[in-house]
Jmol script that loads the backbone (N, CA, C; Angstrom):
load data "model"
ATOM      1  N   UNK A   1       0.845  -1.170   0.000  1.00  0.00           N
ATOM      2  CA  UNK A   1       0.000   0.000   0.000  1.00  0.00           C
ATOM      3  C   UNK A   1       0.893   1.237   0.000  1.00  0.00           C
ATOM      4  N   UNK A   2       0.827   2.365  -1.022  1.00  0.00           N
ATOM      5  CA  UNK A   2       1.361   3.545  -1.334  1.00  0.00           C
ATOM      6  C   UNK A   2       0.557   3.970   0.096  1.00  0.00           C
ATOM      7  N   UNK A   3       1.819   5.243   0.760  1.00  0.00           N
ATOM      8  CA  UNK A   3       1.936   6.131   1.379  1.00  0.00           C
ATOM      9  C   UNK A   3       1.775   7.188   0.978  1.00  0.00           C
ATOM     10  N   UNK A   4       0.272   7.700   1.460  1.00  0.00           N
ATOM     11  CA  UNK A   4       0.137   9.390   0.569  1.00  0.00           C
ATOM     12  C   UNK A   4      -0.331   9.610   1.786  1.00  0.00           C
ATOM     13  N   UNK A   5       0.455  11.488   1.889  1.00  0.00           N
ATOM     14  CA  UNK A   5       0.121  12.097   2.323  1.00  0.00           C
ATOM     15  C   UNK A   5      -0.225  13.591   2.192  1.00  0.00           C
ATOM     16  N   UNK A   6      -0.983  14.425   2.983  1.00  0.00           N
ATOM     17  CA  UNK A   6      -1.285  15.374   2.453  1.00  0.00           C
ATOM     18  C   UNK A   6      -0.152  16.916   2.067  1.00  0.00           C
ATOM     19  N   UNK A   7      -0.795  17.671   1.084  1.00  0.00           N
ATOM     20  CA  UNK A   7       0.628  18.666   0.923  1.00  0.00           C
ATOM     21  C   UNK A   7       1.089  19.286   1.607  1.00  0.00           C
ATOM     22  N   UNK A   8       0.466  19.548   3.306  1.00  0.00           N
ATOM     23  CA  UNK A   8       1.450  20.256   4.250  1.00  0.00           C
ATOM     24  C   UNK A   8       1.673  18.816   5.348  1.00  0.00           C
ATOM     25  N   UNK A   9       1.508  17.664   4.742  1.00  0.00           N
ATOM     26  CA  UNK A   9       2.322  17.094   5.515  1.00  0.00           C
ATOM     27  C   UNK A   9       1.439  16.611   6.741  1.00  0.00           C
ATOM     28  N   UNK A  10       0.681  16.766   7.192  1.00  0.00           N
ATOM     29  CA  UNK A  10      -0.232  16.929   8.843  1.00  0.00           C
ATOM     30  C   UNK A  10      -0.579  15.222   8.747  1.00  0.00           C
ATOM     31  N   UNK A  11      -1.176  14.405   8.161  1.00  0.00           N
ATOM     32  CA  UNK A  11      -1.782  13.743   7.605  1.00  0.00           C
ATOM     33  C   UNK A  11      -1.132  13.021   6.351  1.00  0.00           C
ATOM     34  N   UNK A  12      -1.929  11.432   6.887  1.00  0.00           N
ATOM     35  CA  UNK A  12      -1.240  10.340   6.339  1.00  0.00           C
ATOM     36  C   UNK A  12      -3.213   9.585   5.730  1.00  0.00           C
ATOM     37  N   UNK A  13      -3.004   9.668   4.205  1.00  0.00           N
ATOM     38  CA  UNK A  13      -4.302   8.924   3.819  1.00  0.00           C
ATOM     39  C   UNK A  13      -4.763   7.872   3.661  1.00  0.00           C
ATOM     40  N   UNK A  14      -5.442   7.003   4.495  1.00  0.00           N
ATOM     41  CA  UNK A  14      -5.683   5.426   4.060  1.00  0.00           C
ATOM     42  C   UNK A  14      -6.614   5.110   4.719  1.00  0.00           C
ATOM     43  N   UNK A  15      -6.910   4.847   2.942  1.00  0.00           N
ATOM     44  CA  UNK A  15      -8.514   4.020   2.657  1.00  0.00           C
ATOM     45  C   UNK A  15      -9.854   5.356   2.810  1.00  0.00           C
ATOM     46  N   UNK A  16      -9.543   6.469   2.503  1.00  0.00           N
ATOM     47  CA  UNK A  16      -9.836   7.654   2.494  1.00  0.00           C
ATOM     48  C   UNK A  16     -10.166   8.035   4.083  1.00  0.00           C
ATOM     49  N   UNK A  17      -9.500   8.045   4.705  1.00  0.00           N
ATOM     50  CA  UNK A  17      -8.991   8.821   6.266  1.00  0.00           C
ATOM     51  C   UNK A  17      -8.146   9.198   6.579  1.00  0.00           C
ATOM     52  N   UNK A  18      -7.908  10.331   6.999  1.00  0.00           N
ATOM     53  CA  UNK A  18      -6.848  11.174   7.243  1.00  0.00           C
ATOM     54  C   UNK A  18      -6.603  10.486   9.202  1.00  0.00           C
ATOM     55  N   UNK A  19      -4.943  10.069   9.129  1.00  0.00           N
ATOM     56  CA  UNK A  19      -4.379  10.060  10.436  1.00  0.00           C
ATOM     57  C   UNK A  19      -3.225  10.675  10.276  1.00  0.00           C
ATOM     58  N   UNK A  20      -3.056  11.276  11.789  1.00  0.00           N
ATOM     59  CA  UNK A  20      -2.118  12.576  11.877  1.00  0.00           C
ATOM     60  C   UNK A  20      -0.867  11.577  11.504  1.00  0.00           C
ATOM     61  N   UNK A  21      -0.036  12.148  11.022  1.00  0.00           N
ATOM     62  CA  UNK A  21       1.560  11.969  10.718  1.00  0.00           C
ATOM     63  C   UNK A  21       2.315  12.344  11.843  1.00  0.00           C
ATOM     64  N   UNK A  22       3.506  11.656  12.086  1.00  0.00           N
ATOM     65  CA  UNK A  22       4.697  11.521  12.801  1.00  0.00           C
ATOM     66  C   UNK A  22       5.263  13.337  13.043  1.00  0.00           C
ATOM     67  N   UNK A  23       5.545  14.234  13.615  1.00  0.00           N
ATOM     68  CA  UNK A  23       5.763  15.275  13.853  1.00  0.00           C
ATOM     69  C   UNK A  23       7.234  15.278  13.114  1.00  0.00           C
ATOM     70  N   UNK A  24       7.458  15.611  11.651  1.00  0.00           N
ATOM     71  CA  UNK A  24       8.585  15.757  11.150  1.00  0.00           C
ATOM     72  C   UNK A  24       9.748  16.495  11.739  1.00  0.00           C
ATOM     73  N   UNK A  25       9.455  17.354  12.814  1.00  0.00           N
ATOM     74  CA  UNK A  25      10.616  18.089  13.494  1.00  0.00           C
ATOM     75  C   UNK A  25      11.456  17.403  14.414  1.00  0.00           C
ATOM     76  N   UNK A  26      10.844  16.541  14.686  1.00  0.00           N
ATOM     77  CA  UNK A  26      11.529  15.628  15.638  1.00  0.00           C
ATOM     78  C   UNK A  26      13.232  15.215  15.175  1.00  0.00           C
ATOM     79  N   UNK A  27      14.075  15.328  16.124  1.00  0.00           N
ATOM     80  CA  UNK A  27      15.365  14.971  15.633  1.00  0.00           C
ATOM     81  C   UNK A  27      15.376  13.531  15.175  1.00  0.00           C
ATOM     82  N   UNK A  28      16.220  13.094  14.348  1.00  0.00           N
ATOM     83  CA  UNK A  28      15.544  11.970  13.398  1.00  0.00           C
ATOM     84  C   UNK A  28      16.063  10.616  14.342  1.00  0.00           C
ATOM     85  N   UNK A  29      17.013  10.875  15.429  1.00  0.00           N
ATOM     86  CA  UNK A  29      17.498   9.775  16.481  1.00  0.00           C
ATOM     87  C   UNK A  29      16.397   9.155  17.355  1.00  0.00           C
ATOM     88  N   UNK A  30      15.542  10.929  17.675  1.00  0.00           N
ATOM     89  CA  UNK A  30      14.478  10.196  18.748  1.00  0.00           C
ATOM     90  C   UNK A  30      13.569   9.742  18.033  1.00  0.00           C
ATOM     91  N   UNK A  31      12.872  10.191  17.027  1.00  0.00           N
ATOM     92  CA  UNK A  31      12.116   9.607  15.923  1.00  0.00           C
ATOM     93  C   UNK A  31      12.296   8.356  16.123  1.00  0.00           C
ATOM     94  N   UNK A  32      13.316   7.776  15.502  1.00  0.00           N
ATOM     95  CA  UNK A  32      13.851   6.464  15.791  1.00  0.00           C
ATOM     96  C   UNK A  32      13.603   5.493  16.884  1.00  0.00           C
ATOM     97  N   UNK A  33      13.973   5.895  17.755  1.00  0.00           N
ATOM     98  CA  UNK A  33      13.661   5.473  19.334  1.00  0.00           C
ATOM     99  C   UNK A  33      12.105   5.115  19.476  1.00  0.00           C
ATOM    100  N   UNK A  34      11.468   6.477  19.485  1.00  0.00           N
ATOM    101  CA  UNK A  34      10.184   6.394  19.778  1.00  0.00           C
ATOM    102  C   UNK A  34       9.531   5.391  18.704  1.00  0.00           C
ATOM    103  N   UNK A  35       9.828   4.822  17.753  1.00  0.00           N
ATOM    104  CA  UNK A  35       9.163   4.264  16.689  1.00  0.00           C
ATOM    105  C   UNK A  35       9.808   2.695  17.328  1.00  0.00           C
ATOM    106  N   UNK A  36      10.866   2.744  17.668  1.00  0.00           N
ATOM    107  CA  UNK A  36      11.080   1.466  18.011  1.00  0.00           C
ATOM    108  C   UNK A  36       9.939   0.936  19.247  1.00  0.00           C
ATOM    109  N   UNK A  37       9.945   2.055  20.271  1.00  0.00           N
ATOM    110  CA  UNK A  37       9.468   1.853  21.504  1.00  0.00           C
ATOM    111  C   UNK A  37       7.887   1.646  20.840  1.00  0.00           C
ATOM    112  N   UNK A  38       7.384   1.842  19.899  1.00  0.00           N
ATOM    113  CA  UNK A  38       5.980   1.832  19.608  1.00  0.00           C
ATOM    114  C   UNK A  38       6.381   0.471  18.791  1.00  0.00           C
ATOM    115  N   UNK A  39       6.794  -0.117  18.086  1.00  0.00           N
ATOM    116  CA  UNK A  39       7.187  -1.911  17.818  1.00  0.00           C
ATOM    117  C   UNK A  39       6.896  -2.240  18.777  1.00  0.00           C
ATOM    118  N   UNK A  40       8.138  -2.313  20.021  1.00  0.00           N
ATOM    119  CA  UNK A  40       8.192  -3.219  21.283  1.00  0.00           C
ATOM    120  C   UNK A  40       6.539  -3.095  21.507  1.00  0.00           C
ATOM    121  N   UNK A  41       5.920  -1.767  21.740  1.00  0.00           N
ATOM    122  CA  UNK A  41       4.633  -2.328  22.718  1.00  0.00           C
ATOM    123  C   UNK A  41       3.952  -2.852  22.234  1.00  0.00           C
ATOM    124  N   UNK A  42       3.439  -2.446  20.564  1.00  0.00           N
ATOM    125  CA  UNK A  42       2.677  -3.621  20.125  1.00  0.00           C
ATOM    126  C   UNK A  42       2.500  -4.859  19.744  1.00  0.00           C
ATOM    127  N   UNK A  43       4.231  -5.356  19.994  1.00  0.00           N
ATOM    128  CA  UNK A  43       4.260  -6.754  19.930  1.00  0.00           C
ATOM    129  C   UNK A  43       3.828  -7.507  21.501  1.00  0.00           C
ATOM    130  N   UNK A  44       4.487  -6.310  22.888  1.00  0.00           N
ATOM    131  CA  UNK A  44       3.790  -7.019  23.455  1.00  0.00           C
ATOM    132  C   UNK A  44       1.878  -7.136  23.651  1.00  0.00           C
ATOM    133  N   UNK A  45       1.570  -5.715  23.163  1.00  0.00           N
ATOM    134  CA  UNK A  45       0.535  -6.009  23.088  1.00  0.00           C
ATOM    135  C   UNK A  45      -0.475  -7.279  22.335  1.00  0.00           C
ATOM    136  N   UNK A  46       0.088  -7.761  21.126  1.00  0.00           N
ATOM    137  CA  UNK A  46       0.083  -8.504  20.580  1.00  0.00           C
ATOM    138  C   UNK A  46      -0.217 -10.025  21.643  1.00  0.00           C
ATOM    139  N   UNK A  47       0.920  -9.902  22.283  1.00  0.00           N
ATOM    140  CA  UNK A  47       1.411 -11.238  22.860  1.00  0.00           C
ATOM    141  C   UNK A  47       0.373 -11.324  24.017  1.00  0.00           C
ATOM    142  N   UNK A  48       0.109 -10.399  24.570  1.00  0.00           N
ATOM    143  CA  UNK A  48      -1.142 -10.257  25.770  1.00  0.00           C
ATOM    144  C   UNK A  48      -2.176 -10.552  25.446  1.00  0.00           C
ATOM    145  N   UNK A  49      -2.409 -10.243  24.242  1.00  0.00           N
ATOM    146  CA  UNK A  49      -3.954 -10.722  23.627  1.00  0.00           C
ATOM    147  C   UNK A  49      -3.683 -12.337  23.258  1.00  0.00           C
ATOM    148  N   UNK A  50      -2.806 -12.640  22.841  1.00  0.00           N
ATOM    149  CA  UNK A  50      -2.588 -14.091  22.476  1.00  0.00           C
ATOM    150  C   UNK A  50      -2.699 -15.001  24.335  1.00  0.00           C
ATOM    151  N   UNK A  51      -2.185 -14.503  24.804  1.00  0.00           N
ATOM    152  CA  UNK A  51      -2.009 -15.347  26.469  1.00  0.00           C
ATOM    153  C   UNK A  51      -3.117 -15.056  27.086  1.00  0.00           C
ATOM    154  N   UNK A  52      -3.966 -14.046  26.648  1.00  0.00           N
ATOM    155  CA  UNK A  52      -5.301 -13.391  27.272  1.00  0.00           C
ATOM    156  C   UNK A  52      -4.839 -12.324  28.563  1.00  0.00           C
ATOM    157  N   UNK A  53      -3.501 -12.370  29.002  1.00  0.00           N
ATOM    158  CA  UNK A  53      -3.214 -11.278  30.037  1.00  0.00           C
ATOM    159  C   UNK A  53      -3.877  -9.778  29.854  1.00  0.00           C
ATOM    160  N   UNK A  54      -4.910  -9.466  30.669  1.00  0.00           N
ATOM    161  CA  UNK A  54      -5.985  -8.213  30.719  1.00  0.00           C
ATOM    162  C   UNK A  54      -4.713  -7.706  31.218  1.00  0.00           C
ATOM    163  N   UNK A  55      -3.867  -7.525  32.376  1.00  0.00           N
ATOM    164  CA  UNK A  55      -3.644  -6.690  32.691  1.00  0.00           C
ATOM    165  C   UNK A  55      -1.856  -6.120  31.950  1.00  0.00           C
ATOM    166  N   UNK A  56      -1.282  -6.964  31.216  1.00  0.00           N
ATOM    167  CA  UNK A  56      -0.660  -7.348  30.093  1.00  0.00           C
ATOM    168  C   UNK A  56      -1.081  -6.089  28.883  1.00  0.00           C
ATOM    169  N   UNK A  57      -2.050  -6.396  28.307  1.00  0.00           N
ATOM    170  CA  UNK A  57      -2.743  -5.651  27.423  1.00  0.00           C
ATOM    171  C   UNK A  57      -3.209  -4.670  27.891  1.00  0.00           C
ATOM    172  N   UNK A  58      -3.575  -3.495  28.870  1.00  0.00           N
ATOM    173  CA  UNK A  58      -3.840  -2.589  29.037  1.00  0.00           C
ATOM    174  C   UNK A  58      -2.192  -1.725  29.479  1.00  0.00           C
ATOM    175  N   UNK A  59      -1.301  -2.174  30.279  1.00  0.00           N
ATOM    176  CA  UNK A  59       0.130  -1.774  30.532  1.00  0.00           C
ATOM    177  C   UNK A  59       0.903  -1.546  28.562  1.00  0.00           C
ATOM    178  N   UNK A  60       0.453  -2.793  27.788  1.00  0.00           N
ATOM    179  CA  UNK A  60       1.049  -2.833  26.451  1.00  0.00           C
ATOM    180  C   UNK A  60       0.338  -1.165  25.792  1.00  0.00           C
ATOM    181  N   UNK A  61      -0.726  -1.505  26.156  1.00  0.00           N
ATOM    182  CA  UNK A  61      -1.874  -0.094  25.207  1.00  0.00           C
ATOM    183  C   UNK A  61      -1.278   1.381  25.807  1.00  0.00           C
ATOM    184  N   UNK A  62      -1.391   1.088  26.735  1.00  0.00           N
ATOM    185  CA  UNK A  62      -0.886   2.726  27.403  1.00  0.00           C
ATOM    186  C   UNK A  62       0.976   2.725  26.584  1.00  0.00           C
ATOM    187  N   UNK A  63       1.569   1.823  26.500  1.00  0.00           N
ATOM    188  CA  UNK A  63       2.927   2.463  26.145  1.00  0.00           C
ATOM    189  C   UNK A  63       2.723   2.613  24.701  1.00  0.00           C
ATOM    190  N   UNK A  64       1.624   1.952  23.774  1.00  0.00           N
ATOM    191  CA  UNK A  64       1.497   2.083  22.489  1.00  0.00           C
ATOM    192  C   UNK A  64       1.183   3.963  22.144  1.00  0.00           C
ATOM    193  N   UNK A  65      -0.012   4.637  23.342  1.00  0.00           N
ATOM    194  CA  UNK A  65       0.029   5.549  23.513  1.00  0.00           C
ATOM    195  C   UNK A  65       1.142   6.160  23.681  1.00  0.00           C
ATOM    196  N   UNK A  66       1.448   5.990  24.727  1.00  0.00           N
ATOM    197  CA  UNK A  66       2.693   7.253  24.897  1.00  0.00           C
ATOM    198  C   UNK A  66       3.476   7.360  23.665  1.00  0.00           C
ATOM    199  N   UNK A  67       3.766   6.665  23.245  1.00  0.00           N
ATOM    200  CA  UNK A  67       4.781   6.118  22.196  1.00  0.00           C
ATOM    201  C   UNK A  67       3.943   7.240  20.960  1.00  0.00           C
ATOM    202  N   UNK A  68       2.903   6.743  20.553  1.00  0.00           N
ATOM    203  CA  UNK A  68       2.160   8.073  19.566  1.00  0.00           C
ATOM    204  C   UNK A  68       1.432   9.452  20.273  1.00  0.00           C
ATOM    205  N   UNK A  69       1.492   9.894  21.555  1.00  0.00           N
ATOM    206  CA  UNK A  69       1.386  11.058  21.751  1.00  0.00           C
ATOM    207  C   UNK A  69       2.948  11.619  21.584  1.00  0.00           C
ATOM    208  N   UNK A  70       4.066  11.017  21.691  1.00  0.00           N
ATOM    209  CA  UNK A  70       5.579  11.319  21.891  1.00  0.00           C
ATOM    210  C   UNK A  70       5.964  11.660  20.099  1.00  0.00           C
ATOM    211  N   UNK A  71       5.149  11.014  19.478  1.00  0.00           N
ATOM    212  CA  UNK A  71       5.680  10.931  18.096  1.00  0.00           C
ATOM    213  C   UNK A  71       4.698  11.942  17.389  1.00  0.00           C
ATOM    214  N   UNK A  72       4.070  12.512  17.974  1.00  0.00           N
ATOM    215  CA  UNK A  72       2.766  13.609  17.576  1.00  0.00           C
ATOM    216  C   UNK A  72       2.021  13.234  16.620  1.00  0.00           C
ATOM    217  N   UNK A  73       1.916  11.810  17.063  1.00  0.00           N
ATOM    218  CA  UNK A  73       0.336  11.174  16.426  1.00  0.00           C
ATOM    219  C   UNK A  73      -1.234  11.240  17.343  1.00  0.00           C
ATOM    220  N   UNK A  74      -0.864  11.411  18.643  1.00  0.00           N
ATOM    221  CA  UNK A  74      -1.696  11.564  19.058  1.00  0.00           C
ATOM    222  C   UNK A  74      -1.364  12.748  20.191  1.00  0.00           C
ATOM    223  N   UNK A  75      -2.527  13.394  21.036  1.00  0.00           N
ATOM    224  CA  UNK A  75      -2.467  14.523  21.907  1.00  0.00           C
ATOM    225  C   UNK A  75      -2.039  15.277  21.144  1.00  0.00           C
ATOM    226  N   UNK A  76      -1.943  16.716  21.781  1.00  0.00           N
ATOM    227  CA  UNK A  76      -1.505  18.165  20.779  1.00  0.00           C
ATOM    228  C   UNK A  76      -1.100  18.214  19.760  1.00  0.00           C
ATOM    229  N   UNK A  77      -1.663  19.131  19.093  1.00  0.00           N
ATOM    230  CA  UNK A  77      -0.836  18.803  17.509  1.00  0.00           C
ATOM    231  C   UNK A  77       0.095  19.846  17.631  1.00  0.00           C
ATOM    232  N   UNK A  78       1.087  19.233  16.375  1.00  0.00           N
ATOM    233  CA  UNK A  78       2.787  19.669  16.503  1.00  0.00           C
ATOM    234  C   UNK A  78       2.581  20.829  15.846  1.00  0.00           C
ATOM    235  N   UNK A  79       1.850  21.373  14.925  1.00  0.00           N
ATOM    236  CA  UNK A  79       1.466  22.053  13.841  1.00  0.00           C
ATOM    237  C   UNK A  79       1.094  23.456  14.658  1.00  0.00           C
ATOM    238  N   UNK A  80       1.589  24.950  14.326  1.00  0.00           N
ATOM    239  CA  UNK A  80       1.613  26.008  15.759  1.00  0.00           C
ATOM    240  C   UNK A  80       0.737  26.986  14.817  1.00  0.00           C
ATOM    241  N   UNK A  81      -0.158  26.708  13.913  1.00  0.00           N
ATOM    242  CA  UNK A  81      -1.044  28.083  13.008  1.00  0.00           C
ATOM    243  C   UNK A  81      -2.345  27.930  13.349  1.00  0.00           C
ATOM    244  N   UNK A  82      -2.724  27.111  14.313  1.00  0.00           N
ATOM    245  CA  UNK A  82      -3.781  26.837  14.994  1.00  0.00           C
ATOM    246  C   UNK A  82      -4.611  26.433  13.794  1.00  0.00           C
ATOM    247  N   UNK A  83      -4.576  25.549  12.961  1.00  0.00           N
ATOM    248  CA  UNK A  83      -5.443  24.636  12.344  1.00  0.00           C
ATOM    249  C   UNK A  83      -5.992  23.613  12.869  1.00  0.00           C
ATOM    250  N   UNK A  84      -7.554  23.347  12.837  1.00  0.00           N
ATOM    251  CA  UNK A  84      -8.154  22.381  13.209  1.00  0.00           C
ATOM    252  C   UNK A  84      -7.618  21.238  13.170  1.00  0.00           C
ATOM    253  N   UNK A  85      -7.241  19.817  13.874  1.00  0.00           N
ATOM    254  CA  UNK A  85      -7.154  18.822  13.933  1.00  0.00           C
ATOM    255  C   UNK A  85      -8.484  18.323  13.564  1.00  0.00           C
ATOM    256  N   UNK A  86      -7.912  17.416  11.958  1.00  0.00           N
ATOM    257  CA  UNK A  86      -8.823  16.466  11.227  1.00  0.00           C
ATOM    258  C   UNK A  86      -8.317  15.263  11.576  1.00  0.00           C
ATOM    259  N   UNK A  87      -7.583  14.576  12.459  1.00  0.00           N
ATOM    260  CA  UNK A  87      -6.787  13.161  12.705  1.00  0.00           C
ATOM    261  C   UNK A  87      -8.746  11.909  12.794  1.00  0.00           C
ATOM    262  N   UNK A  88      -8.266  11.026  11.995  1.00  0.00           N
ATOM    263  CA  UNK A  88      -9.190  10.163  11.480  1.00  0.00           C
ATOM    264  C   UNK A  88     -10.739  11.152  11.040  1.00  0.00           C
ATOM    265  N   UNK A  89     -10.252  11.667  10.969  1.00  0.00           N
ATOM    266  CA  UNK A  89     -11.656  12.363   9.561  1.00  0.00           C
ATOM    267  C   UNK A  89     -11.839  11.365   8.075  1.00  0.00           C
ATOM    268  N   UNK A  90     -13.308  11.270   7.724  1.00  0.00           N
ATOM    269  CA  UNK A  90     -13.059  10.867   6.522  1.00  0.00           C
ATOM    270  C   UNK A  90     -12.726  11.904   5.846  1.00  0.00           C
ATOM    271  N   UNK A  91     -12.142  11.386   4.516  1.00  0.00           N
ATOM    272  CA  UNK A  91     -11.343  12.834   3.903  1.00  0.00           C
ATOM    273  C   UNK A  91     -11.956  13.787   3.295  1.00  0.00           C
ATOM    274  N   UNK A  92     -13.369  13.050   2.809  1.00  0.00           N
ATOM    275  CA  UNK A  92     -14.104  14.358   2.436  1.00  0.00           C
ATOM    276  C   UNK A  92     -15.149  14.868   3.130  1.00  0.00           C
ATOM    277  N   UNK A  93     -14.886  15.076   4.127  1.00  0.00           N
ATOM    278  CA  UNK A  93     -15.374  15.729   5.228  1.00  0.00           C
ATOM    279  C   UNK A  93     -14.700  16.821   5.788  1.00  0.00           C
ATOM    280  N   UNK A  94     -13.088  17.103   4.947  1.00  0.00           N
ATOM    281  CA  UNK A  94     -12.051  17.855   5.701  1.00  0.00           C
ATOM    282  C   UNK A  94     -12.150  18.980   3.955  1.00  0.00           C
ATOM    283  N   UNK A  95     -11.248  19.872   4.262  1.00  0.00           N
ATOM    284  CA  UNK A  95     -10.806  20.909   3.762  1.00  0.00           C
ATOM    285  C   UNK A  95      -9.968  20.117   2.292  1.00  0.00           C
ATOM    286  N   UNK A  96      -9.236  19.076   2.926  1.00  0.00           N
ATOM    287  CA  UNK A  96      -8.002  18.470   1.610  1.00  0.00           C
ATOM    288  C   UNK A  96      -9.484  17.810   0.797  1.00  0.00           C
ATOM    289  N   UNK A  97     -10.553  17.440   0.637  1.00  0.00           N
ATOM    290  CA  UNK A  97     -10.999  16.715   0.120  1.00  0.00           C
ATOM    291  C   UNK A  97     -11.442  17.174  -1.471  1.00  0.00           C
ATOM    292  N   UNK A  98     -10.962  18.314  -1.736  1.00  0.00           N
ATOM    293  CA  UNK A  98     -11.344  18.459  -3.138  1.00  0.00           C
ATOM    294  C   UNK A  98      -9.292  18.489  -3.425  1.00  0.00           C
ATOM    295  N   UNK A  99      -8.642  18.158  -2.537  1.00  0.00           N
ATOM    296  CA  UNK A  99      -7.110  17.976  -3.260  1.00  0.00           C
ATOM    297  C   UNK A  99      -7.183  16.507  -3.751  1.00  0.00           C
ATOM    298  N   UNK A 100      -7.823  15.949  -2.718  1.00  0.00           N
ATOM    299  CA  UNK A 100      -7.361  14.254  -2.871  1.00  0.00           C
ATOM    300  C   UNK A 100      -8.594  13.740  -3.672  1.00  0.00           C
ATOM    301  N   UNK A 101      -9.574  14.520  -4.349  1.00  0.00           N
ATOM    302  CA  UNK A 101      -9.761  13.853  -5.907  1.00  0.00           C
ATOM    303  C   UNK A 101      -9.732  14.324  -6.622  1.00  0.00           C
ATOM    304  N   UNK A 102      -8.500  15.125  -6.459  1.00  0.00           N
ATOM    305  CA  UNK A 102      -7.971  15.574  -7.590  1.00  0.00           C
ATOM    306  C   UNK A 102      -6.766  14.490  -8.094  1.00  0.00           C
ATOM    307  N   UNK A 103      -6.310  14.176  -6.869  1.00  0.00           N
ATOM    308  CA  UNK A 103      -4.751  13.710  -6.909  1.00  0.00           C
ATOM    309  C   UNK A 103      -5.570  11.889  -6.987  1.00  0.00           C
ATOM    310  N   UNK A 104      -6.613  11.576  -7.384  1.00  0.00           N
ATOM    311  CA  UNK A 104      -6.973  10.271  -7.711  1.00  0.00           C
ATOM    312  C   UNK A 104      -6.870   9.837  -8.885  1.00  0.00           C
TER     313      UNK A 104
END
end "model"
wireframe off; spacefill off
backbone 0.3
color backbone group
């Protein structure tokens, strides 16, 4: 599956829904890090659901969080011109939606 995203970048499109994108300012080391640390949890999350550990899978979910509020996928947006947050909007419901059928 092609990776499109929108032209300032905010937003990542799939399956026509906009989810916020990775905060490009980020120095590209912690980027790194934090993307790893979001692997690790969802494999253990993964693994909690496989063993049935409830309390496994809720410890896994919260670091999956942190991990995308840290990477400015989720909580505050990174973006400082005070534009509305569209994160999981369908797309034509948002402002880009006469870009992205164009760009179809």
């Amino acid at each position: 599956m092609s990776r499109v995203f929108t032209p300032d970048g905010r937003y990542l499109v799939v399956r026509g829904r906009l989810w916020r994108a990775s905060n490009p300012n980020l120095p590209e080391a912690l980027r790194a890090t934090l993307v790893e640390n979001l692997m690790v949890a969802r494999r253990q999350a993964k693994a909690a659901l496989r063993d049935q550990d409830d309390a496994g899978l809720a410890a896994a979910r919260h670091e999956v969080n942190a991990a995308k509020v840290a990477l400015g996928e989720r909580g505050p947006v990174w973006w400082t011109d005070g534009a509305k947050d569209f994160n999981r909007y369908r797309i034509d419901n948002t402002p880009y939606a006469a870009w992205y059928e164009r760009s179809q």
